[in-house]
N, C-alpha and C positions, 0 to 999 in steps of 0.2 A: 779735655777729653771727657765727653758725655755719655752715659749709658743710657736709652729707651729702649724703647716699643714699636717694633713695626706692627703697620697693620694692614691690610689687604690681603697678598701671597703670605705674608711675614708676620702675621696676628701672632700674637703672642710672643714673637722671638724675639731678644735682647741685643741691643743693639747698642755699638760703641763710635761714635760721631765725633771731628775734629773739623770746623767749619764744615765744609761741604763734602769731605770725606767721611765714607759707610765705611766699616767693618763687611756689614751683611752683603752692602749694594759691589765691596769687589770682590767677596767669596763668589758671591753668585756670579758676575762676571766671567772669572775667572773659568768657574765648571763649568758656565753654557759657553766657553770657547773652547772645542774638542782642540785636544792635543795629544793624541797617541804620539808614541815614539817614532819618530822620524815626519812627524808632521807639525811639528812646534813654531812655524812661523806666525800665526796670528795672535797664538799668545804673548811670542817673543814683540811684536809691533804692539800688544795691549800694554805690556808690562814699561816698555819704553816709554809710549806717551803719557801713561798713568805717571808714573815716579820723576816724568821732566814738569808737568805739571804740578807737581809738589815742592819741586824747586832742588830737586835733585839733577848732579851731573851722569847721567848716561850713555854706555857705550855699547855697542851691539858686537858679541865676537863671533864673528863664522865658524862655522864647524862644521867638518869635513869638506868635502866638493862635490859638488855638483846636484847638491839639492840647497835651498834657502833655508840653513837652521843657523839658528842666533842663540849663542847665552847672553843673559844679558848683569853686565854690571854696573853697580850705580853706589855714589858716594857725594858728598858734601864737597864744596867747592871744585878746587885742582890738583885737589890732593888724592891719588889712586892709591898709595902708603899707607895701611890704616892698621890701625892696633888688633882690631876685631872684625872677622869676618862673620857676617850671619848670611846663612848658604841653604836652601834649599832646588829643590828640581822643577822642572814646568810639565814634564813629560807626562803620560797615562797611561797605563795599560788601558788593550783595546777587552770589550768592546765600548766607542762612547754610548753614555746616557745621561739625558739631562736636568737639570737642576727641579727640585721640587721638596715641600716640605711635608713634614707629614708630625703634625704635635712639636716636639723639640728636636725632629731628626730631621738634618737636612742633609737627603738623596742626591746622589749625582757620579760620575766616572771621578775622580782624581777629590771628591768633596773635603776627602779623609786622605787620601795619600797622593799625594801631597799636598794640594792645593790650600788647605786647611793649616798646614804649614807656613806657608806663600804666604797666605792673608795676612795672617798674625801675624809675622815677622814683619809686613812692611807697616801696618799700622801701628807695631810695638816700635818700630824707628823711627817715622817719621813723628808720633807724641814725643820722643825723648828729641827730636831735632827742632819741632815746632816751640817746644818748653825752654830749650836752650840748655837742655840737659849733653845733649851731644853736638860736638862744635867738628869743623874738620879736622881730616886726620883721624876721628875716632872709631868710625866704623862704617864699615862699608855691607852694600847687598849684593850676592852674587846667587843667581836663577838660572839652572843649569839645564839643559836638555838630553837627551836619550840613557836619563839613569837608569829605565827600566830595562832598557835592550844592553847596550852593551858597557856604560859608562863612559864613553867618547866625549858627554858634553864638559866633564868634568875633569880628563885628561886630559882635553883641549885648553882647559884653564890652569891646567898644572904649567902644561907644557910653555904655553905661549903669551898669557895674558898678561904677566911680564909686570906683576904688583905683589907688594909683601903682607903680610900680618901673624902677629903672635900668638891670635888666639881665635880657634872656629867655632861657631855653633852652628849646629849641624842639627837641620829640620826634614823629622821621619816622624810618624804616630808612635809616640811612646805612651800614650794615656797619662798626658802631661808630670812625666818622671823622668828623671836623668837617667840615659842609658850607660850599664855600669858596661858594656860593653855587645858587642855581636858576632854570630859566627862570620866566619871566611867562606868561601866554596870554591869548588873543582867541579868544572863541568867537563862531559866526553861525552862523544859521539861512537857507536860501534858500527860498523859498516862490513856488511859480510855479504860477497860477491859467489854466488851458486851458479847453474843451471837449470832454466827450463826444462821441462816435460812432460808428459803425458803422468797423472797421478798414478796409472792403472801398470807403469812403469817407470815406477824408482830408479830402477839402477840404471837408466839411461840420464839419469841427471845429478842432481846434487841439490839439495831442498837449504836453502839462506836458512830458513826459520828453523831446522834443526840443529844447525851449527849455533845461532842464536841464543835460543831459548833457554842450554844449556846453563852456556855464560852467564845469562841475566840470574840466574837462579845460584848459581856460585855467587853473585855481586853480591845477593841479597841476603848471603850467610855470611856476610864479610865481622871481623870483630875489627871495627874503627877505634881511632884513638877519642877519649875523652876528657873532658875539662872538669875540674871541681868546679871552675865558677859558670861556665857554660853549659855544660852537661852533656851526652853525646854527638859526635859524630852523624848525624841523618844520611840515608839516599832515597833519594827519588827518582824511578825511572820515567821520566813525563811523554816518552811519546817512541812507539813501536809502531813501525810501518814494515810489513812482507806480504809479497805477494798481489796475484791480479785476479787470480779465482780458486776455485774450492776443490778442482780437478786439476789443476797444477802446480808441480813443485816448486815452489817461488826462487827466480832468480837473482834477486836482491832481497833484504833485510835489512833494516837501520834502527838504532834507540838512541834516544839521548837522552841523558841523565847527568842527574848534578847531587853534589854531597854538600852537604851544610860542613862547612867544617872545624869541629870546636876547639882544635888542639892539632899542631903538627901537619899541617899542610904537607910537605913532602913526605910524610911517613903514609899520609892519608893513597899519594900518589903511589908509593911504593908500592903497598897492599891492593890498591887497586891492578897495577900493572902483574903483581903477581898471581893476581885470582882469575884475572885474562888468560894470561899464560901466553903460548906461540900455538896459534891456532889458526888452520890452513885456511887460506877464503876470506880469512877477518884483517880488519882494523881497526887500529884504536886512533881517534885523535882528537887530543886536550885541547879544551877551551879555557875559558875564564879558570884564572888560579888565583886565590887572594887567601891571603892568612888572616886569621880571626885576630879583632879588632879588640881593643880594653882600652877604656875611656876614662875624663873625668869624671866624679859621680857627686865629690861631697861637697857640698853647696848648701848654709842653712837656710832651711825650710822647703829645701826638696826633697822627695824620695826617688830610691831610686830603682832600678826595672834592668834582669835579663834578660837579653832578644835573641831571636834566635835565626831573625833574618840578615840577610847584608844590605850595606846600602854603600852610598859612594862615597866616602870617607877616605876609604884607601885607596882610589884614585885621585887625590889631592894630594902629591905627595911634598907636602911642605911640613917642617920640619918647625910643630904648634909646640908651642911651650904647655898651651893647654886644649885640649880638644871636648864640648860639651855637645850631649845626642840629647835633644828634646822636641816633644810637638805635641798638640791636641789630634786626639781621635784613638782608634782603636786598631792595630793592625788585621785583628783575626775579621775585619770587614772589610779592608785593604782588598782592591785584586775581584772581589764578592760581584754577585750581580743585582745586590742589593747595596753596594757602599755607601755609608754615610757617614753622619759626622752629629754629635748631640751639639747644641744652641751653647748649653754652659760651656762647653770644650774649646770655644772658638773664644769665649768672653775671658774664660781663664787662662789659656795660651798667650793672651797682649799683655797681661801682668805679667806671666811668667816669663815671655822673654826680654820686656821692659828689667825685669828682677838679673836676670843672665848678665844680660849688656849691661848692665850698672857693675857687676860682681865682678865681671870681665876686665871691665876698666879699674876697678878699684884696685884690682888681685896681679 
């Protein structure tokens, strides 16, 4: 495993080489292959050809019906049994944008979440399998799709993929530190069904957005439960739609909103359900519900980081002896419409998870 210099797009940036395998050449790859969520087939066909041409065994797993998505996993000889699973997602939040550099930051959709992830992991495995550091049986890759939307690609692998292992690492931007763990969240929908009208005549109708507005304002006085090692409870109301114009009284209303949540998942629901209340015209209905996650953390010569996002961890639900959160990049550019990724971050992620997968097997 070599470190240079690219130079043309890539002057200046650091680059780590194994025969004819880049570091930089499948980052990039990777980002100029748009993969928003539910659209992951041409990376799931990159990823496959790439790591069978490395002399990895390959397997493409469907997920859902009736569209082409693939997770894809891959392992050393015929052995799908593997001690150690290193896991990241293939997915993107939209909107795509494509790869470019700029000094030591390299721009792009997924550069930093995750793809950046992605990278590192397969070139931190395939040096320890090229070296003869990892033999079969030892550890396996599994690249998941639709983390961002709903985490399907990854309950799909709980459910069905039908292979064991003791211990995950689990690939999110942590600013290359062990995640000591992340919140959980509870998402809902409010849905409040009015009457149209003439604005100039209220009491002929029933206005959504007044029944609404209330509520939201109640949500937002809520006193949630908190963690000492997480810290509070968040909500976010991300998206309020009523109404068709400015003279009439809207006959539908919707928000939807989600809770970070750092402590008590069902107490989180309860307080929510009672700050609603029974209120005529509305509805409440729950989405994603996941309890905040706590992780491994101590490992010498890392530090380690609390998050305050979720990722798909806990739709794996296999029962890890050890579970470990790490990656290069930075979250708070995660999602951005600037996202990137610094040059060093991608160079120091291949030791770090080369350092994981050695600690994994040892431990």
């Amino acid at each position: 495993m070599v470190a240079d210099k690219k130079s043309g797009s890539f002057e200046d940036l650091e680059d780590i080489k194994m025969g004819d395998l880049s570091l930089l050449a499948l980052h990039k790859s990777l980002v100029d292959t748009p993969s928003i969520s539910k659209s992951e087939l041409k990376i799931s066909q990159l990823l496959k050809d790439y790591l069978e041409k490395a002399g990895l065994t390959v397997e493409l797993q469907m997920v859902g019906s009736g569209m082409q998505r693939y997770n894809v996993y891959a392992y050393i000889g015929k052995t799908r049994d593997t001690k150690v699973l290193v896991t990241s997602h293939i997915d993107t939040v939209p909107p795509f944008f494509p790869y470019r550099v700029e000094g030591s930051k390299i721009y792009g959709r997924g550069s930093c979440d995750a793809k950046g992830s992605v990278a590192t992991q397969i070139i931190s495995y395939l040096s320890l399998f090229k070296s003869g550091e990892l033999k079969e049986g030892d550890a396996s890759l599994l690249f998941v799709v639709d983390e961002e939307f709903s985490g399907l690609g990854m309950r799909t692998a709980s459910e069905s993929l039908d292979a064991t292992w003791e211990i995950g690492i689990f690939g999110e931007p942590t600013d290359l530190k062990l995640g000591v763990g992340h919140k959980g969240i509870y998402t809902f929908d409010i849905d409040v069904e009015g009457k149209a009208s003439h604005s100039g005549y209220p009491e002929l109708g029933i206005s959504a957005s007044e029944i609404l507005v209330p509520v939201l304002d109640r949500l937002l006085g809520m006193k949630l439960p908190e963690s000492k090692l997480l810290g509070p409870s968040t909500l976010n109301i991300g998206m309020i739609n009523a109404g068709v114009a400015q003279n009439v009284l809207p006959a539908k209303a919707t928000s939807s909103i989600s809770i970070r949540v750092a402590e008590n998942l069902s107490k989180v629901r309860e307080i929510v359900l009672q700050t609603v209340g029974e209120v005529e015209h509305l509805t409440l209905k729950s989405g994603v519900q996941v309890e905040a996650q706590y992780l491994d953390y101590k490992v010498p010569g890392f530090d380690s980081i609390i998050l305050a996002y979720s990722t798909d961890i806990p739709n794996l639900s296999v029962k890890f002896k050890h579970r470990y959160l790490y990656g290069p990049g930075h979250i708070h550019v995660a999602h951005g419409e600037n996202e990137y990724i610094d040059n060093s971050n991608l160079i120091q992620a291949v030791e770090g998870y080369m350092k994981l997968i050695k600690y994994a097997l040892q431990n």
